[in-house]
KOLLO-408372 format. One record per atom (N, C-alpha, C): residue in one letter; x, y, z; atom name; chain. Coordinates in Angstrom, 1 decimal, padded with zeros to 4 digits. Layout:
N
<residu = a	X = X	Y = Y	Z = Z	atome = CA	chaine = A>
...
//
This chain:
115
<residu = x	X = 010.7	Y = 040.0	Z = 181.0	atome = N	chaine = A>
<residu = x	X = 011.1	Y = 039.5	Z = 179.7	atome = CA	chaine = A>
<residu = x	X = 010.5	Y = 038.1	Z = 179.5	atome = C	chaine = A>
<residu = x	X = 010.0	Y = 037.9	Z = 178.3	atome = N	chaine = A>
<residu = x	X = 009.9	Y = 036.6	Z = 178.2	atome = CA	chaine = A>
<residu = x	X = 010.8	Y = 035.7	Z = 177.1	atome = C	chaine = A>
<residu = x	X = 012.0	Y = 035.9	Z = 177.4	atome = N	chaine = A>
<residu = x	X = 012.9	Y = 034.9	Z = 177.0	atome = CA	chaine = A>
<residu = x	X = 013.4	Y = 035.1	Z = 175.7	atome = C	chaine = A>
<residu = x	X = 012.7	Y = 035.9	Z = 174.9	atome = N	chaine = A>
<residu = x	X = 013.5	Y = 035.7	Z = 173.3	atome = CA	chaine = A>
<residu = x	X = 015.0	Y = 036.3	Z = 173.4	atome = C	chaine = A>
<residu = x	X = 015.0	Y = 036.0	Z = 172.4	atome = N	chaine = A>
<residu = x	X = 016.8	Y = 036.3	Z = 172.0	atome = CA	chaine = A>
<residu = x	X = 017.4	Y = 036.9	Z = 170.4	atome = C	chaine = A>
<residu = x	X = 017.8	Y = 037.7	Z = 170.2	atome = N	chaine = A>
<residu = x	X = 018.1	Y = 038.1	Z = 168.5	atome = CA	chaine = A>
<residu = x	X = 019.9	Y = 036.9	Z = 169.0	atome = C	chaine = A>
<residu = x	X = 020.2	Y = 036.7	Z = 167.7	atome = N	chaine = A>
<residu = x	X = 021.2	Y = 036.2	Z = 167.1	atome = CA	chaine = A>
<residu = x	X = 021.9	Y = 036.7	Z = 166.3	atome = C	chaine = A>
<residu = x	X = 023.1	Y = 037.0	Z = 166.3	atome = N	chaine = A>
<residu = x	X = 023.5	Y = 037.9	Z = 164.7	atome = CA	chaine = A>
<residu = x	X = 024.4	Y = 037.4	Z = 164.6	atome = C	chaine = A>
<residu = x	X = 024.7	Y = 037.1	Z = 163.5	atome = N	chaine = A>
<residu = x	X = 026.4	Y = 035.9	Z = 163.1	atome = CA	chaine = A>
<residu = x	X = 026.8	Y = 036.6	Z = 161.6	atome = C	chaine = A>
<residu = x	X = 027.7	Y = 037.0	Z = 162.1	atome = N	chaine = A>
<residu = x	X = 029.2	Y = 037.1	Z = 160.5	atome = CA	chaine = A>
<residu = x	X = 029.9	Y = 037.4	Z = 160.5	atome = C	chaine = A>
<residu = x	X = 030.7	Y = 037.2	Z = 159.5	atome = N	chaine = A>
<residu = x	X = 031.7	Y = 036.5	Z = 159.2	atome = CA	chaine = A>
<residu = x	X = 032.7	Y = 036.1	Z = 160.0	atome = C	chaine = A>
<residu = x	X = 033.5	Y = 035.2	Z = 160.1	atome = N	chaine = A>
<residu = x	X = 034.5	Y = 035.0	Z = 161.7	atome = CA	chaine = A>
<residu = x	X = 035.7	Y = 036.0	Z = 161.1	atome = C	chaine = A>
<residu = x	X = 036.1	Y = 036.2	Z = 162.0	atome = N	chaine = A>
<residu = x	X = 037.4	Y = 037.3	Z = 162.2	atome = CA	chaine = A>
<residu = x	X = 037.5	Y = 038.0	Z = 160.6	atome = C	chaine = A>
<residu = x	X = 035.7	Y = 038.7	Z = 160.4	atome = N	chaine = A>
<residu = x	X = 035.9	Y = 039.7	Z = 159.6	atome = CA	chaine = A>
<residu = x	X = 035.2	Y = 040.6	Z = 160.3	atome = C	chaine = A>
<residu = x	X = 034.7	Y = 041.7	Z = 159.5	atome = N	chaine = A>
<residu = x	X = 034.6	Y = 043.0	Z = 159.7	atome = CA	chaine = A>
<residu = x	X = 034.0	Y = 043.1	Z = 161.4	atome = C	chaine = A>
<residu = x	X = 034.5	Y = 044.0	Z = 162.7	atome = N	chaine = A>
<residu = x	X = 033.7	Y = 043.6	Z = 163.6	atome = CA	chaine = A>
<residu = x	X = 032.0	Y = 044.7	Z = 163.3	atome = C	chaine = A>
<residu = x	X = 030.8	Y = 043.8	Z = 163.6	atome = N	chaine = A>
<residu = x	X = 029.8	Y = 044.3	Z = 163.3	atome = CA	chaine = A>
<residu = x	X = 029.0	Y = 045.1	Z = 165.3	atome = C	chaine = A>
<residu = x	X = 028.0	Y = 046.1	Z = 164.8	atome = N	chaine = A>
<residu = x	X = 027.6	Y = 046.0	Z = 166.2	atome = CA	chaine = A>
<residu = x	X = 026.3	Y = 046.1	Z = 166.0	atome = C	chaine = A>
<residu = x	X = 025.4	Y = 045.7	Z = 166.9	atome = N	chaine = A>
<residu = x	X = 023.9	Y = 045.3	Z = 166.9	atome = CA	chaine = A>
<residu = x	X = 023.0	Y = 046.6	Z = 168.2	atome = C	chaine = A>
<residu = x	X = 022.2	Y = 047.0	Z = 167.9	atome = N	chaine = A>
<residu = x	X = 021.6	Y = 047.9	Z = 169.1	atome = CA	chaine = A>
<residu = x	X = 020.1	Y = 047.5	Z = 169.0	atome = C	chaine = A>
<residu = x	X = 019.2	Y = 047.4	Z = 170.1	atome = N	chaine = A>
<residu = x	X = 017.6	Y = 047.4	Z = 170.1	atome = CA	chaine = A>
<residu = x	X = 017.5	Y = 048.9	Z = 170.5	atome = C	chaine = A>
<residu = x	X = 016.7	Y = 049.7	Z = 169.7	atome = N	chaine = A>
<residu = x	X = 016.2	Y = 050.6	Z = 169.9	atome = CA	chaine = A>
<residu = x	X = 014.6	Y = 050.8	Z = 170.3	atome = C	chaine = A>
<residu = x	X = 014.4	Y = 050.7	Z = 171.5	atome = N	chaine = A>
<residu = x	X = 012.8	Y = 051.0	Z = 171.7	atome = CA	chaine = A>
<residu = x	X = 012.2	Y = 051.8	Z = 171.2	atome = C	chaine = A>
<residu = x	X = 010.7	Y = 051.7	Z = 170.8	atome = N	chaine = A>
<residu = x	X = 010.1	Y = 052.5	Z = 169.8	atome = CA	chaine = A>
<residu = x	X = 009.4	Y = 054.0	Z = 170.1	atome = C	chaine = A>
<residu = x	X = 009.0	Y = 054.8	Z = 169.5	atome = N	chaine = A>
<residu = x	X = 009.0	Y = 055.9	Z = 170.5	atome = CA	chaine = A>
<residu = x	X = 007.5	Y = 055.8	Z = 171.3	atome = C	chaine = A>
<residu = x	X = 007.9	Y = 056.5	Z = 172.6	atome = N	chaine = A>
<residu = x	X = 007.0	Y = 056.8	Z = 173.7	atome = CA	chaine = A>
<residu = x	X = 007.7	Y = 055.5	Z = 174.8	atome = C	chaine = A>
<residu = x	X = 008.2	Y = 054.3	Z = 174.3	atome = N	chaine = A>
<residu = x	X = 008.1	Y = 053.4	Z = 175.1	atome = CA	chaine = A>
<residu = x	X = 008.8	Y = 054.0	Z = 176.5	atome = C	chaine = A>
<residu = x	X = 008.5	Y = 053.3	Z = 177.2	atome = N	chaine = A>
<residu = x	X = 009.8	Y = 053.2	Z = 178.4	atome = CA	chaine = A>
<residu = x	X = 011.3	Y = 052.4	Z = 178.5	atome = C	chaine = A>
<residu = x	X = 011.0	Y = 051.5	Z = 177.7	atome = N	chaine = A>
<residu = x	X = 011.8	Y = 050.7	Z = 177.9	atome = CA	chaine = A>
<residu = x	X = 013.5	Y = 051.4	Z = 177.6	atome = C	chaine = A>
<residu = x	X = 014.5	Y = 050.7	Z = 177.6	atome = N	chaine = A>
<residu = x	X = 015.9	Y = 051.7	Z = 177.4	atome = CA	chaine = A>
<residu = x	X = 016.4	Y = 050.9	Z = 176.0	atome = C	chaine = A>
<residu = x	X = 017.4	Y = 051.9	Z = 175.5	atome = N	chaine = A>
<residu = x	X = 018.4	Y = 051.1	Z = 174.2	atome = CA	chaine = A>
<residu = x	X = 018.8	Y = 050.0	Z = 175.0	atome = C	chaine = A>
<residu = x	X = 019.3	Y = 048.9	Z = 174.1	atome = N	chaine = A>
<residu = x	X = 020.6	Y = 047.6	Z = 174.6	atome = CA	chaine = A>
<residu = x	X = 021.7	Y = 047.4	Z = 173.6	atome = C	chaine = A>
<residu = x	X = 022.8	Y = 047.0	Z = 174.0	atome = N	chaine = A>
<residu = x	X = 023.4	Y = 046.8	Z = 172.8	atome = CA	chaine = A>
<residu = x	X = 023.5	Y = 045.4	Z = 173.1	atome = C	chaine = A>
<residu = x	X = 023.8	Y = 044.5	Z = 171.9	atome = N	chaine = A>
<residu = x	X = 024.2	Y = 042.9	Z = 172.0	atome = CA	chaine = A>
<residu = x	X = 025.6	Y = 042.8	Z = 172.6	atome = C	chaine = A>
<residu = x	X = 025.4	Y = 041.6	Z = 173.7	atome = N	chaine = A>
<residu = x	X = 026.8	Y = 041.1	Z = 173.8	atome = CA	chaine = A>
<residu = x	X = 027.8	Y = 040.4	Z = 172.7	atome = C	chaine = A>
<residu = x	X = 028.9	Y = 040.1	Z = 172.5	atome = N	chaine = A>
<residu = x	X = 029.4	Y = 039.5	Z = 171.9	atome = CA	chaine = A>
<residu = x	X = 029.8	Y = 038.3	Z = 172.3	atome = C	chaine = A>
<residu = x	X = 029.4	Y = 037.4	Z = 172.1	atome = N	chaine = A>
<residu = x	X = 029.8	Y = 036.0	Z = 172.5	atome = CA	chaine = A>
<residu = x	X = 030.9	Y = 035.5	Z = 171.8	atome = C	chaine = A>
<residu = x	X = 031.5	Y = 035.7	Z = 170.9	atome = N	chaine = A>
<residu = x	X = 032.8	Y = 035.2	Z = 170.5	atome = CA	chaine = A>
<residu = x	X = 033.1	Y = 036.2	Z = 169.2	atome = C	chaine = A>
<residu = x	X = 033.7	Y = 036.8	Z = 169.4	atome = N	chaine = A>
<residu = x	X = 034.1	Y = 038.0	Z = 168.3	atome = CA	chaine = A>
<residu = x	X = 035.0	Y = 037.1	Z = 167.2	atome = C	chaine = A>
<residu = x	X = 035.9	Y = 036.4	Z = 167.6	atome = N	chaine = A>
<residu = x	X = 036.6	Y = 035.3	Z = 166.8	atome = CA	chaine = A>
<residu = x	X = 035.2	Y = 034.2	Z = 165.1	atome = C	chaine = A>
<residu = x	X = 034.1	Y = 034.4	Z = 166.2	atome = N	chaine = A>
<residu = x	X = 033.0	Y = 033.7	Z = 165.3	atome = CA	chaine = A>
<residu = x	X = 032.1	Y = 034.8	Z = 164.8	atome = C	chaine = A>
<residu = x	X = 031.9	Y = 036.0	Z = 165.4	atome = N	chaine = A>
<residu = x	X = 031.1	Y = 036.8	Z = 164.6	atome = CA	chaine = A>
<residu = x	X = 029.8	Y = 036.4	Z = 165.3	atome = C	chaine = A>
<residu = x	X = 029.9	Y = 036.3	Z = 166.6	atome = N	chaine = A>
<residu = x	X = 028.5	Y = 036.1	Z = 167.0	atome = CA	chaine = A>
<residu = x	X = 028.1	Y = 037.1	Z = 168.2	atome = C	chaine = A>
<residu = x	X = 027.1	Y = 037.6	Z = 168.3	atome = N	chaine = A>
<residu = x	X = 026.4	Y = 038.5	Z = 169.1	atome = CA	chaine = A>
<residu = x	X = 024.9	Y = 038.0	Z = 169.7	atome = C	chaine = A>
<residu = x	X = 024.6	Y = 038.5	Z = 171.0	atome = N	chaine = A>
<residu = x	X = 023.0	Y = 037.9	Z = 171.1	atome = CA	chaine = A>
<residu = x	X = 022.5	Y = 039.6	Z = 172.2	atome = C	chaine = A>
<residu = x	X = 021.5	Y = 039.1	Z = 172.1	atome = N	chaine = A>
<residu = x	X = 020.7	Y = 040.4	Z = 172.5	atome = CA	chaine = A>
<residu = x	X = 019.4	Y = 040.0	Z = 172.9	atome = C	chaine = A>
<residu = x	X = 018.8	Y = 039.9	Z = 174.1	atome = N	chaine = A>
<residu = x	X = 017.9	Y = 039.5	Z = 175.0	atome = CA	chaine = A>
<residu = x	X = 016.5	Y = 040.2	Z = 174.3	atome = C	chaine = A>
<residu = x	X = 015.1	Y = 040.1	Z = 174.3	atome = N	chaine = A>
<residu = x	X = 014.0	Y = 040.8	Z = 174.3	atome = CA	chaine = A>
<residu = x	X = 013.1	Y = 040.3	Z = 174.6	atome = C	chaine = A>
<residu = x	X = 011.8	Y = 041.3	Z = 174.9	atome = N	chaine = A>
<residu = x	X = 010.4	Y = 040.7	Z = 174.9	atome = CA	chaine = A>
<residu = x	X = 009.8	Y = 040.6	Z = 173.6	atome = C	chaine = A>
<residu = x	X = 009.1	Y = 039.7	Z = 173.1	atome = N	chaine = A>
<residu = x	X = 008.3	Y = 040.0	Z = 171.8	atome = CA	chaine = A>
<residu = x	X = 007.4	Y = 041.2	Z = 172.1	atome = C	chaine = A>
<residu = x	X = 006.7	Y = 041.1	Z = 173.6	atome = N	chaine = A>
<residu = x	X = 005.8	Y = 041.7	Z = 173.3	atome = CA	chaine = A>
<residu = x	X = 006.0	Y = 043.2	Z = 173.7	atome = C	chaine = A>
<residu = x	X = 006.9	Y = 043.6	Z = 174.8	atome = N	chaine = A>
<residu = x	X = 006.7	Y = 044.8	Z = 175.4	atome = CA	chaine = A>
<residu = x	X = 008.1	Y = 045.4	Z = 174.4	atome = C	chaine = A>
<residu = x	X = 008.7	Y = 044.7	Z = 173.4	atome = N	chaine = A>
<residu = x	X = 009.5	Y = 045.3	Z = 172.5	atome = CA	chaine = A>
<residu = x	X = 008.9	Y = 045.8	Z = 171.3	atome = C	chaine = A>
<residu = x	X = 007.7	Y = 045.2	Z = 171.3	atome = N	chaine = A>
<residu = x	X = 007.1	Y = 045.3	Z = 169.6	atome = CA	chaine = A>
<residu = x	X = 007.6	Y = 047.0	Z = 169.1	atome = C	chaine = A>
<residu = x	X = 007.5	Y = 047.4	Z = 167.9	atome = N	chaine = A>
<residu = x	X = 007.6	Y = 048.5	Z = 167.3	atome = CA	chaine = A>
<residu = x	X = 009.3	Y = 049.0	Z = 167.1	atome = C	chaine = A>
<residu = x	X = 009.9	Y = 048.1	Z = 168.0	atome = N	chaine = A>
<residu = x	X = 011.9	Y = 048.2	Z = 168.2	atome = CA	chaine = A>
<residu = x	X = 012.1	Y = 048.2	Z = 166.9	atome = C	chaine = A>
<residu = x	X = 013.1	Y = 049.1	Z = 167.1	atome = N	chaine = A>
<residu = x	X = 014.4	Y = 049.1	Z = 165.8	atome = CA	chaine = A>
<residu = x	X = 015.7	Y = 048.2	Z = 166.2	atome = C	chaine = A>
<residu = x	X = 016.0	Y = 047.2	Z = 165.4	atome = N	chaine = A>
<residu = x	X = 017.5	Y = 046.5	Z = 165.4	atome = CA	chaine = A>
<residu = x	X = 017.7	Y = 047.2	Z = 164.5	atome = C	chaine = A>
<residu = x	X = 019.2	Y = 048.0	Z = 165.0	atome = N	chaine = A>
<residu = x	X = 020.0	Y = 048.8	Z = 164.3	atome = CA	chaine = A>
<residu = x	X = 021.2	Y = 048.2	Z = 163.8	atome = C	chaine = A>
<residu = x	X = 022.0	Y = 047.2	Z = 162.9	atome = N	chaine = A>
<residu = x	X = 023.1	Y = 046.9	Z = 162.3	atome = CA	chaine = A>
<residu = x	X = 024.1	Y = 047.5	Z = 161.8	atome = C	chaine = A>
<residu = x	X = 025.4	Y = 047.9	Z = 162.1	atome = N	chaine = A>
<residu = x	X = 026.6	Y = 048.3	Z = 161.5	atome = CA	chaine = A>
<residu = x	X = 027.5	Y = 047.9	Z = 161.9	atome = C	chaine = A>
<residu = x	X = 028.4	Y = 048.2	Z = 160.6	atome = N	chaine = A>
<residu = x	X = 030.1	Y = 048.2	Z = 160.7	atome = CA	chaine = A>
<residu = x	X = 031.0	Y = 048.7	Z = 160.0	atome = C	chaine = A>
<residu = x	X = 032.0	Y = 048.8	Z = 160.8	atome = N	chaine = A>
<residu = x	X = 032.8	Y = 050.0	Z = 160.7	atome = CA	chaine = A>
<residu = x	X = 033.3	Y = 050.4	Z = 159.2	atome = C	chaine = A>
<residu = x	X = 033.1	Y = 051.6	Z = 159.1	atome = N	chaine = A>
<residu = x	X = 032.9	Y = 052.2	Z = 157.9	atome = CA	chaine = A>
<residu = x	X = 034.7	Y = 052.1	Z = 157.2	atome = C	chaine = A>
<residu = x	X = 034.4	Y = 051.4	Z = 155.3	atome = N	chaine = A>
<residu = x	X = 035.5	Y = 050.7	Z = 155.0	atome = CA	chaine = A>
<residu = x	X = 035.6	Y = 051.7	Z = 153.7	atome = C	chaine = A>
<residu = x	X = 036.9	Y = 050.9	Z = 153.0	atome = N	chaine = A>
<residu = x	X = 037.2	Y = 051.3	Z = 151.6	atome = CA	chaine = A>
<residu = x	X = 036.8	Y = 050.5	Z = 150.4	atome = C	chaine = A>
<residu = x	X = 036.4	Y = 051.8	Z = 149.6	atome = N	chaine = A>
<residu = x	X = 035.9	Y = 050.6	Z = 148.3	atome = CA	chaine = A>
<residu = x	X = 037.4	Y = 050.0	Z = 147.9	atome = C	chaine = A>
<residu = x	X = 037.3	Y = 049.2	Z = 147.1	atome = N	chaine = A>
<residu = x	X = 036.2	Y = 048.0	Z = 146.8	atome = CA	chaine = A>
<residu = x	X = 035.4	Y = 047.0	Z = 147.7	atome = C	chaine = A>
<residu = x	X = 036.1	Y = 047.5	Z = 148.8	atome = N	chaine = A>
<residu = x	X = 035.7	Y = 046.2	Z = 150.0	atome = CA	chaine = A>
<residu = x	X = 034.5	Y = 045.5	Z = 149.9	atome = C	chaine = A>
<residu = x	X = 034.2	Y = 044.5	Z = 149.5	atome = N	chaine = A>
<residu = x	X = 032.4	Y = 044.4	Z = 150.0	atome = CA	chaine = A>
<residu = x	X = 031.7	Y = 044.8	Z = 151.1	atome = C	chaine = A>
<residu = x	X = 030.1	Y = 044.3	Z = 151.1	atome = N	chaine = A>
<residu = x	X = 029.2	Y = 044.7	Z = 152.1	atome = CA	chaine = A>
<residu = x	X = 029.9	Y = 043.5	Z = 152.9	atome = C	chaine = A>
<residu = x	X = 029.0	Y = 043.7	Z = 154.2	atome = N	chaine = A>
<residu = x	X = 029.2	Y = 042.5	Z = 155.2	atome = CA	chaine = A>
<residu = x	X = 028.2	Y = 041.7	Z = 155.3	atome = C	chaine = A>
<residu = x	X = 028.3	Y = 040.3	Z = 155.2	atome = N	chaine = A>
<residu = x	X = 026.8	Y = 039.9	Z = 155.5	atome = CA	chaine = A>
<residu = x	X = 026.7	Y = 039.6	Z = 156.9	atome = C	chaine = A>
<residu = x	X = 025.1	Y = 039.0	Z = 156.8	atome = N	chaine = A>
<residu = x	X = 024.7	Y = 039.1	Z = 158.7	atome = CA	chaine = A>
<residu = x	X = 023.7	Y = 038.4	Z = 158.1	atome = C	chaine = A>
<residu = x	X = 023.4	Y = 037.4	Z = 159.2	atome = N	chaine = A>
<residu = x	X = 022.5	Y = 036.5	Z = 159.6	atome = CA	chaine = A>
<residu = x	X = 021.6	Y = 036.6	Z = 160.9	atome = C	chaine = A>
<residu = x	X = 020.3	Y = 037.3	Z = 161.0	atome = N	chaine = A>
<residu = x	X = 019.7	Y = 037.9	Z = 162.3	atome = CA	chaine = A>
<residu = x	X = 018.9	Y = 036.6	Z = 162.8	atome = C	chaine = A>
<residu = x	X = 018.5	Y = 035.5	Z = 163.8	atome = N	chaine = A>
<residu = x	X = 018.0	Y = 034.3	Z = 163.9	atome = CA	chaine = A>
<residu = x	X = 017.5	Y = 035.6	Z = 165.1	atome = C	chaine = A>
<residu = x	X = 016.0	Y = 035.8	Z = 164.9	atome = N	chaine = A>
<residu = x	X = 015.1	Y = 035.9	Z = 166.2	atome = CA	chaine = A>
<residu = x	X = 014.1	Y = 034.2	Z = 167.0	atome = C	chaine = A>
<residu = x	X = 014.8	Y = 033.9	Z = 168.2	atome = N	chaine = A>
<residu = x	X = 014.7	Y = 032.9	Z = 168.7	atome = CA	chaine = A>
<residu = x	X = 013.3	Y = 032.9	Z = 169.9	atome = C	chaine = A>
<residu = x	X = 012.1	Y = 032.6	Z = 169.8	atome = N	chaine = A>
<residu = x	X = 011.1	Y = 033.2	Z = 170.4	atome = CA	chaine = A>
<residu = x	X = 010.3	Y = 031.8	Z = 170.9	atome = C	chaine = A>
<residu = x	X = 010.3	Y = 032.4	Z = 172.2	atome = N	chaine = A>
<residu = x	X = 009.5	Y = 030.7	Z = 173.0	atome = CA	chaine = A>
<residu = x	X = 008.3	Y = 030.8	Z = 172.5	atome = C	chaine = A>
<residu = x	X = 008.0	Y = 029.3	Z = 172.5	atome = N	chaine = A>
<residu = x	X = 007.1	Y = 028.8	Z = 172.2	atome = CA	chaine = A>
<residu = x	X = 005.8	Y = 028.6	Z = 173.1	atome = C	chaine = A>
<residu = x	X = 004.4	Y = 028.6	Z = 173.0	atome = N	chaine = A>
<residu = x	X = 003.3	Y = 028.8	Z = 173.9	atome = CA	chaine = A>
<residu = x	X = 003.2	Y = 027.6	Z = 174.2	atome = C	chaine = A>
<residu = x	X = 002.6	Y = 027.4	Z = 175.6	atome = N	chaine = A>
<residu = x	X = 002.4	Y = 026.1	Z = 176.5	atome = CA	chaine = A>
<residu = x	X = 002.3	Y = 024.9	Z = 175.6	atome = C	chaine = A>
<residu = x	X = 003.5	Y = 023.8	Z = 175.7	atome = N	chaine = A>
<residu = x	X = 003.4	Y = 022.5	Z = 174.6	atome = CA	chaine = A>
<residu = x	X = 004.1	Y = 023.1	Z = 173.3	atome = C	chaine = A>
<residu = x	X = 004.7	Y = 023.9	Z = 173.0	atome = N	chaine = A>
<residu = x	X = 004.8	Y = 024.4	Z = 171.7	atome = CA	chaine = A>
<residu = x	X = 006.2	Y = 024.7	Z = 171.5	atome = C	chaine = A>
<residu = x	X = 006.7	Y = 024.1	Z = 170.6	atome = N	chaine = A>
<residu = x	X = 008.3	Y = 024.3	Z = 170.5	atome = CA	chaine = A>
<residu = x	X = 008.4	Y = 025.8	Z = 170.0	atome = C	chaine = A>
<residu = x	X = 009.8	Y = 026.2	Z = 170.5	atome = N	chaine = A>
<residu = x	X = 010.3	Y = 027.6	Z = 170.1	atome = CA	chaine = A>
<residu = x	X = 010.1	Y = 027.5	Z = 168.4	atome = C	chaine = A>
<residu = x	X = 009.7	Y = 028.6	Z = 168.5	atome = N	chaine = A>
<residu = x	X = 009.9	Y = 029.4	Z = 167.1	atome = CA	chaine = A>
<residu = x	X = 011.7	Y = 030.2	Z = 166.9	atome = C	chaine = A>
<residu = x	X = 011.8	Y = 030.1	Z = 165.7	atome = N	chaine = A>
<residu = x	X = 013.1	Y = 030.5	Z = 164.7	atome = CA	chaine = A>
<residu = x	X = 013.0	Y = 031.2	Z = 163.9	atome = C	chaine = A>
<residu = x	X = 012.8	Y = 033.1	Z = 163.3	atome = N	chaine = A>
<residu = x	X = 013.5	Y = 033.3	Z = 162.3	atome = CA	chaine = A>
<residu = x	X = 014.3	Y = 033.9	Z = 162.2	atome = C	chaine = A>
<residu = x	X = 014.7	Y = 033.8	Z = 160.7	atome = N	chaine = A>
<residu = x	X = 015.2	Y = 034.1	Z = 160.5	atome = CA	chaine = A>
<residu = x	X = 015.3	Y = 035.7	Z = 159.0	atome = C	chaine = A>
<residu = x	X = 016.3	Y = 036.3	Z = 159.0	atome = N	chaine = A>
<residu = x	X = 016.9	Y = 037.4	Z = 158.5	atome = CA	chaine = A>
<residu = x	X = 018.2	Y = 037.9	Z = 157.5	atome = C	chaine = A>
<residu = x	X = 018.2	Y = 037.9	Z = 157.3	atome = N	chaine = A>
<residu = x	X = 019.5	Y = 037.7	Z = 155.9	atome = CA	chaine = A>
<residu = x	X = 019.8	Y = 039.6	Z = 155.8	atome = C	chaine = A>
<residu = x	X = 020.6	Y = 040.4	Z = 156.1	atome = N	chaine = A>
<residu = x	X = 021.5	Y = 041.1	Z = 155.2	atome = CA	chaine = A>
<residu = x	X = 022.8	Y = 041.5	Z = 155.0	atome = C	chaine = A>
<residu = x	X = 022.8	Y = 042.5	Z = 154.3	atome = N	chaine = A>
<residu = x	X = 024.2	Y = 043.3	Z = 153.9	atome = CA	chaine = A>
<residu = x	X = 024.4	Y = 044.5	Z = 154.5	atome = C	chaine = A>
<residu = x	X = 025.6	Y = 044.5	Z = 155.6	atome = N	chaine = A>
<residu = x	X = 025.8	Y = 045.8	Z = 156.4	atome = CA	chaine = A>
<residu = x	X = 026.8	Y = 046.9	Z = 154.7	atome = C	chaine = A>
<residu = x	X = 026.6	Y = 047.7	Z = 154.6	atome = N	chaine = A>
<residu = x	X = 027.2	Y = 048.3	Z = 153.4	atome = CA	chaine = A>
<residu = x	X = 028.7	Y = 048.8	Z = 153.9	atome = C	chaine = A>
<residu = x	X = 029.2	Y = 049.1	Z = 153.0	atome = N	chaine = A>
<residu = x	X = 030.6	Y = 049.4	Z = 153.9	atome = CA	chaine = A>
<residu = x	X = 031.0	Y = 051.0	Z = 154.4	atome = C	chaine = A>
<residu = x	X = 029.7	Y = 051.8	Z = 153.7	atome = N	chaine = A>
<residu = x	X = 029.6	Y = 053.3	Z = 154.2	atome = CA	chaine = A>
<residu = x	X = 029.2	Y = 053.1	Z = 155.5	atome = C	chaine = A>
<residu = x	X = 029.0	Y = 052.1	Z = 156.6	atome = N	chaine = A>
<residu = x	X = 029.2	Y = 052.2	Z = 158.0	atome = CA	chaine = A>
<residu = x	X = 027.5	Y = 052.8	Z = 158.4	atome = C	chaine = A>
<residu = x	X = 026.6	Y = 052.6	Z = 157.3	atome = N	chaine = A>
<residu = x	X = 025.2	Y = 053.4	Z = 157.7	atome = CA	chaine = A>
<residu = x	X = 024.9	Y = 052.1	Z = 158.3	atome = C	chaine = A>
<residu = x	X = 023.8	Y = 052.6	Z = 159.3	atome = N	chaine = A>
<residu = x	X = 022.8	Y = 051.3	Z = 160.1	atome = CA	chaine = A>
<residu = x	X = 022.1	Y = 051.0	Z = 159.1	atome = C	chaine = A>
<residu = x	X = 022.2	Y = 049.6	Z = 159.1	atome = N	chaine = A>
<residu = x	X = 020.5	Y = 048.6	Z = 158.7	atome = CA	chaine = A>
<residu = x	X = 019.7	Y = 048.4	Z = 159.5	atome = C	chaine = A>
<residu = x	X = 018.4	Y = 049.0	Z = 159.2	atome = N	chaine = A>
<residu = x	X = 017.6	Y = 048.9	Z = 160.1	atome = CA	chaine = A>
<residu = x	X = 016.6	Y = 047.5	Z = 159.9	atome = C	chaine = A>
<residu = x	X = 015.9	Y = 046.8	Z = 161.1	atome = N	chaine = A>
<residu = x	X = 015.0	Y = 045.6	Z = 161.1	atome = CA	chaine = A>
<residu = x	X = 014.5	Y = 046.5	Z = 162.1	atome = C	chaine = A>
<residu = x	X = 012.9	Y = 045.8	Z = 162.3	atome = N	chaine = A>
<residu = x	X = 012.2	Y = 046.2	Z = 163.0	atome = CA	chaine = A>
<residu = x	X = 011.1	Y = 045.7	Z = 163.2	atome = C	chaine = A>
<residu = x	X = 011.2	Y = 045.5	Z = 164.8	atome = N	chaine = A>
<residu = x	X = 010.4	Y = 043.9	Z = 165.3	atome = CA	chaine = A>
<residu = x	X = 008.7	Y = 044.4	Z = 165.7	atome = C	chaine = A>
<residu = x	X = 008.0	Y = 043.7	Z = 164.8	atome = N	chaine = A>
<residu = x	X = 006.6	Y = 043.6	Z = 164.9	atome = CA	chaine = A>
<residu = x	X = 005.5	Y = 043.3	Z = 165.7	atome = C	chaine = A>
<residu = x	X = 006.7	Y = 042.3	Z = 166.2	atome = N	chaine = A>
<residu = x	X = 005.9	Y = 042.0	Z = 167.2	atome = CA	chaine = A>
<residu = x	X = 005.5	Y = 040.5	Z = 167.3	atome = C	chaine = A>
<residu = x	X = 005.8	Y = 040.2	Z = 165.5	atome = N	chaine = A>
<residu = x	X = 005.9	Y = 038.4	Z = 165.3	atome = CA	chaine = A>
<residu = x	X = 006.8	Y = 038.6	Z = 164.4	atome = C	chaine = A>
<residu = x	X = 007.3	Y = 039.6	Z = 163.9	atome = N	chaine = A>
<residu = x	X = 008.7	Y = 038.9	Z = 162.7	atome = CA	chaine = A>
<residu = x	X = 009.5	Y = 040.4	Z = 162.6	atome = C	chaine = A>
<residu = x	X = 010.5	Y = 040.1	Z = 162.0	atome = N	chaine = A>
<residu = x	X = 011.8	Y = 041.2	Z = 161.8	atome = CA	chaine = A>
<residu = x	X = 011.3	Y = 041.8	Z = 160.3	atome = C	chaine = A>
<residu = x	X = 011.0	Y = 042.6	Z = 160.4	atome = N	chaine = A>
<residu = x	X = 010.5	Y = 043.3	Z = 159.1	atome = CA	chaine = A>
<residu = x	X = 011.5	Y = 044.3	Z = 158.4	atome = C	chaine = A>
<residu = x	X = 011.7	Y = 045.0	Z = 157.1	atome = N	chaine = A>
<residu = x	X = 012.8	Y = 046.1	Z = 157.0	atome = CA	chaine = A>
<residu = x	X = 012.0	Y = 047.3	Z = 156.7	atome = C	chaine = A>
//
């Protein structure tokens, strides 16, 4: 591994969300799901390589609601070390988990979270 980390934050003590890395096909590597670091805050993290993850699916949902409810939002921060002398890189990701409970898919490039 070289160190990166996904982030995913929303809303505090609303809808619980869950986060999966799906490796891309052929790889070896296995699914993960994110831990939750404080469900109270809506925060999750999830370990990766940039490089030996490239082609991954981050998979986003949550639990499937009633209209009118809104979507959920989610804030994805991919947190990726920085090369010799070089401060970490930060992006970031913005969506809306819908309330029919389908995955939002991102999907890591390899240098950025794409949809």
């Amino acid at each position: 591994e070289h160190g990166a980390v996904l982030r995913v934050r929303s809303p505090a003590a609303g809808v619980p969300v869950g986060v999966r890395l799906v490796p891309a096909a052929g790889s070896e590597r296995a699914e993960r799901v994110a831990t939750t670091l404080a469900s109270g805050l809506g925060l999750h993290t999830l370990k990766f390589d940039p490089v030996a993850d490239r082609g991954a699916k981050v998979l986003l949902a949550r639990r499937q609601g009633a209209e009118p409810e809104p979507p959920t939002p989610v804030r994805v921060h991919a947190l990726l070390p920085g090369k010799a002398g070089e401060l970490p890189r930060v992006l970031t990701v913005d969506a809306e988990l819908p309330v029919s409970g389908k995955d939002v898919e991102l999907r890591w490039d390899g240098a950025a979270l794409v949809r």
